[in-house]
LOVO-96033 format. One record per residue (C-alpha): x, y, z. Coordinates in nm, 4 decimals. Layout:
N
          u          v          w
          X          Y          Z
...
END
This chain:
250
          u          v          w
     8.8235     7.0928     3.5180
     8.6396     7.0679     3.8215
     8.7958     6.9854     4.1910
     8.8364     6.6060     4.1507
     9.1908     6.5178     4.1197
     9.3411     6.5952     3.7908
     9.5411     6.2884     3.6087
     9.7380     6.3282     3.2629
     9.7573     6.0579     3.0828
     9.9903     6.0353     2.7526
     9.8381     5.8235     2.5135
     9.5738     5.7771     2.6623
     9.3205     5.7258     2.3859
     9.3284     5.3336     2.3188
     9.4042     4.9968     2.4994
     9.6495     5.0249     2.8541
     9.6244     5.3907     2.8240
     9.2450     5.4539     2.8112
     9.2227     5.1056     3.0612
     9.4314     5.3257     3.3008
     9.1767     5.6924     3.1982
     8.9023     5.4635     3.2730
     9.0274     5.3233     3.6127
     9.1120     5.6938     3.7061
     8.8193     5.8352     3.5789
     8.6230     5.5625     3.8040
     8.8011     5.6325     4.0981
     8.7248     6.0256     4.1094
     8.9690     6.1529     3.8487
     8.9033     6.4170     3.6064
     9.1497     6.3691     3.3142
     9.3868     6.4622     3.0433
     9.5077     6.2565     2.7760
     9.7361     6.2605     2.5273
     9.7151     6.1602     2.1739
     9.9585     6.1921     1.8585
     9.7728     6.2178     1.5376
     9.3771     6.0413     1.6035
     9.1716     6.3209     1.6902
     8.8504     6.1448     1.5907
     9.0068     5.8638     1.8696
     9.0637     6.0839     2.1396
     8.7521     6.2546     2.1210
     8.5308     5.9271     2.0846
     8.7827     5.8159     2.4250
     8.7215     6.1571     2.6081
     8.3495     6.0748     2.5409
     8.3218     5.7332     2.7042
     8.5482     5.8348     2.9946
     8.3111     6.1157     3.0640
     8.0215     5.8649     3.1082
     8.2591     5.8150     3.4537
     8.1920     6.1346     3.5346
     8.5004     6.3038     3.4570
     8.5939     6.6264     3.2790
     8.8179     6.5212     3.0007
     9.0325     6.7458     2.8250
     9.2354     6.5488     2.4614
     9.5915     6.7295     2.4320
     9.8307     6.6714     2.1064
    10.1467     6.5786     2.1936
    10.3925     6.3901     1.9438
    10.6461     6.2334     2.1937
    10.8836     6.1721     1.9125
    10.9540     6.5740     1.9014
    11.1601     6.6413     2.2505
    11.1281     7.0298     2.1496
    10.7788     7.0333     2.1110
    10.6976     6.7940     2.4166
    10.9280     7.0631     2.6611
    10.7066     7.3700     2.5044
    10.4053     7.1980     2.5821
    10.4720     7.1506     2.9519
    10.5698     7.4401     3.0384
    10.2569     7.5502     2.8921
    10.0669     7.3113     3.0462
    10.2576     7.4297     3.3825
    10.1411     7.7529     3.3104
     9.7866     7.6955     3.2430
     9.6762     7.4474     3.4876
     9.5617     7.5006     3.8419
     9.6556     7.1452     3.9343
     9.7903     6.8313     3.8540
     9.7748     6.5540     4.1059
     9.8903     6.2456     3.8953
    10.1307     6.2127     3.5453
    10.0996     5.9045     3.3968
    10.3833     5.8282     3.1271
    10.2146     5.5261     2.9304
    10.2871     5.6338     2.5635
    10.5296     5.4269     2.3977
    10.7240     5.3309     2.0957
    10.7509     4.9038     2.0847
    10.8996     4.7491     1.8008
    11.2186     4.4867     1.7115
    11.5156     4.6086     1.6422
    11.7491     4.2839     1.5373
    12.1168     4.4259     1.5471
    12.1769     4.3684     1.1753
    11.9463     4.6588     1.0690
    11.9232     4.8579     1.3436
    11.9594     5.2358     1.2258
    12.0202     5.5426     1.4088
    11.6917     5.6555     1.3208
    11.5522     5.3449     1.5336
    11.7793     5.3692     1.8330
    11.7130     5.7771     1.8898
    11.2843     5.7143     1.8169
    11.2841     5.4881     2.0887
    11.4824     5.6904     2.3387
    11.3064     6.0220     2.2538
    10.9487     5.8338     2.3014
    11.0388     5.5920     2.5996
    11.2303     5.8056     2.7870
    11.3532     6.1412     2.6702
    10.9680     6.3149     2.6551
    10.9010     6.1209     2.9866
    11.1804     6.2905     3.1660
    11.1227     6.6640     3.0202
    10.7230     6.6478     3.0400
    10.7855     6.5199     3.4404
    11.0612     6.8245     3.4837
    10.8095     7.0823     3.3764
    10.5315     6.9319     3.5470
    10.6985     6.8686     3.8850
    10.5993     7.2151     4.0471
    10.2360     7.1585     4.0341
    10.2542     6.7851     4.1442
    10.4504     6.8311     4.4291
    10.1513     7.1139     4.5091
     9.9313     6.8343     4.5425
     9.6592     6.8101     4.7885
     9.6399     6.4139     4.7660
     9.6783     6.2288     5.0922
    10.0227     6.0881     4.9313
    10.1173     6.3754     4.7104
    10.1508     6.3982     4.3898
    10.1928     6.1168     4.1822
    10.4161     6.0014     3.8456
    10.3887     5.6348     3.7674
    10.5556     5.5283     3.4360
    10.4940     5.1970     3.2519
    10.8199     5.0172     3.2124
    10.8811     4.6459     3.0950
    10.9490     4.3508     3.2920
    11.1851     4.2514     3.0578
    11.4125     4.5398     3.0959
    11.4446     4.4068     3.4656
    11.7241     4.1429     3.4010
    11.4865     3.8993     3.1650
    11.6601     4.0641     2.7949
    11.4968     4.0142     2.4790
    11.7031     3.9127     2.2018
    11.6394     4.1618     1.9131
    11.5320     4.4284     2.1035
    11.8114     4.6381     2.1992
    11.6999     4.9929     2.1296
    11.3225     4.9695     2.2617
    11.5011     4.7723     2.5680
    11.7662     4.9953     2.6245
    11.4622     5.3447     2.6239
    11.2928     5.1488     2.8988
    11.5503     5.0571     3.0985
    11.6393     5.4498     3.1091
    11.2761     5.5015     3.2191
    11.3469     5.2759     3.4788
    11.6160     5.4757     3.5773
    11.4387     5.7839     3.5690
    11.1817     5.6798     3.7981
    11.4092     5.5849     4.0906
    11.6313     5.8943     4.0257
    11.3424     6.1283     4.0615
    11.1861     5.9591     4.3117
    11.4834     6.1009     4.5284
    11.4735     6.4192     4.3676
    11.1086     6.4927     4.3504
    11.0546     6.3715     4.7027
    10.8596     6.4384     4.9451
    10.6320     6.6242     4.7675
    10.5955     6.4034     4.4834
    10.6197     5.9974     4.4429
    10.7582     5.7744     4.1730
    10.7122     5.4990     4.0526
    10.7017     5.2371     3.7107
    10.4758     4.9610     3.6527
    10.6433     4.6816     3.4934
    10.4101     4.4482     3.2544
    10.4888     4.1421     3.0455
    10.2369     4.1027     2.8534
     9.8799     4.3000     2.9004
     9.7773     4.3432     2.5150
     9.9430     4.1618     2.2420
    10.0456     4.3751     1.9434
     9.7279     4.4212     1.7072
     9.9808     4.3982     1.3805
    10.3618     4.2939     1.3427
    10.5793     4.1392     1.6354
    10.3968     3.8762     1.8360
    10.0452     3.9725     1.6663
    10.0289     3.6250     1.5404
     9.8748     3.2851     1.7664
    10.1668     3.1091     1.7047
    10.4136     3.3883     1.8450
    10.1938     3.4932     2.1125
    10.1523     3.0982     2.2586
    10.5258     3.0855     2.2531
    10.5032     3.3629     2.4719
    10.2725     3.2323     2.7487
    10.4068     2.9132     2.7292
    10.6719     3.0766     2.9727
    10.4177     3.2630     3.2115
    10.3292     3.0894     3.4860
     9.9870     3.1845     3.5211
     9.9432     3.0799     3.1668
     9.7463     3.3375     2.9823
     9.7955     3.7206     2.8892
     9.7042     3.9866     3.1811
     9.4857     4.2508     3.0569
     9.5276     4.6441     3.0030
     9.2891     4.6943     3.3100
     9.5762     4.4302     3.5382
     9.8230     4.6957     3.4375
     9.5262     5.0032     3.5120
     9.4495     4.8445     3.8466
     9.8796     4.8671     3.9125
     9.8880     5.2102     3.8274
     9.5568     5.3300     4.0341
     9.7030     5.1984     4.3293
    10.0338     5.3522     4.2899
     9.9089     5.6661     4.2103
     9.6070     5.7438     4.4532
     9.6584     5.4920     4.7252
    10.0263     5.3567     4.7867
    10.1155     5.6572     4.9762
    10.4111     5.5540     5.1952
    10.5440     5.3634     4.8571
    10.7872     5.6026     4.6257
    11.0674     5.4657     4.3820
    10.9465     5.1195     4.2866
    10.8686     4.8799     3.9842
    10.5609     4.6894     4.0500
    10.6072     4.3771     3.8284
    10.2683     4.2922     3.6582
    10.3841     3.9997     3.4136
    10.1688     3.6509     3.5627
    10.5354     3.5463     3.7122
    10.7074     3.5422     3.3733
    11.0054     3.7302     3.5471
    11.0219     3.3606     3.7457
    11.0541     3.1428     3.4384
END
């Protein structure tokens, strides 16, 4: 890595998460992101984000293992130089309609969406909050605006991970500070599902039909969200920037 800022980004390797490597990556960055099984993905992602001039370095991490994710940031801790920014975009999203839900459901959600979040930041936090940003070092996790008092039926265990991410980012944003700011970017909807849930016209109009704007954002709305918290909000620690077209007003 060279001495542009350094940014790791978990799944970073398709749709919001390589919107938010590229919005990095164009605003000075060099990068890290993370990717569970697609090597072939992450390296043809590492490749266009270098045409931004970035270094880009493609890390395996499988969120779903807790164990695994601790080891590897506390290696990461001990390997890297710096880390300015940690980006926590990697998620699990799925419906899980009371009737079926399993244990198996409930605990893959939490481990993904909020578990791996919270042990990756603890072992990262000593080299963020060595930051020389203007703001300091920088953790910005992507939430839901639905977890924000607008409930989804059927959705109780991917709900319930986020809202915990939520919590995380305004209890470390106390205990991290003032070295280090946090904060969660809230979208509705950015990218539809490409298969499953709400991956069908029908579902997805149903959806907008309740967004005041009256169309889907886009993965680089929710890139542009966490850019700004992460390189230029500097007095702004704590927060959940909504990013949903006002579908939290109707």
């Amino acid at each position: 890595m060279s001495d542009r800022p350094l940014a790791l980004v978990t799944g970073g390797v398709r749709r919001v998460g390589l919107a938010i490597g590229r919005t990095l990556a164009a605003s000075g960055c060099d990068l890290i992101i993370t990717y569970r099984s697609q090597a072939d993905e992450a390296q043809a992602a590492a490749a266009e984000l270098q045409r931004y001039g970035a270094a880009v370095r493609t890390y395996r991490l499988d969120l779903d293992d807790v164990t695994s994710v601790d080891k590897a940031g506390e290696s990461l801790a001990e390997e890297l130089r710096r880390l300015d920014v940690l980006v926590h975009n990697a998620s699990v999203y799925a419906p899980s309609p009371l009737n079926s839900l399993t244990p198996d459901a409930v605990m893959a959600n939490y481990r993904v969406n909020a578990a791996s979040p919270l042990l990756l930041t603890r072992r990262l936090a000593g080299l963020l909050s060595a930051s020389s940003l203007p703001g300091g070092g920088a953790v910005v996790a992507m939430c839901d605006m639905h977890v924000l008092g607008r409930p989804r039926r059927e959705f109780a265990a991917y709900s319930m991970s986020k809202a915990s991410l939520v919590e995380m980012v305004r209890v470390l944003a106390r205990e991290l500070a003032p070295g280090v700011r946090v904060n969660g970017v809230a979208p509705g909807v950015v990218a539809f599902p490409e298969s499953g849930y709400e991956s069908e016209p029908a579902a997805q109009q149903a959806y907008l039909s309740r967004v005041p704007l009256q169309r889907a954002g886009t993965p680089e709305d929710a890139a542009e969200a966490v850019r700004w918290l992460a390189l230029e909000a500097r007095y702004t620690t704590g927060e959940i920037v909504r990013v949903d077209g006002g579908r939290w007003l109707a």
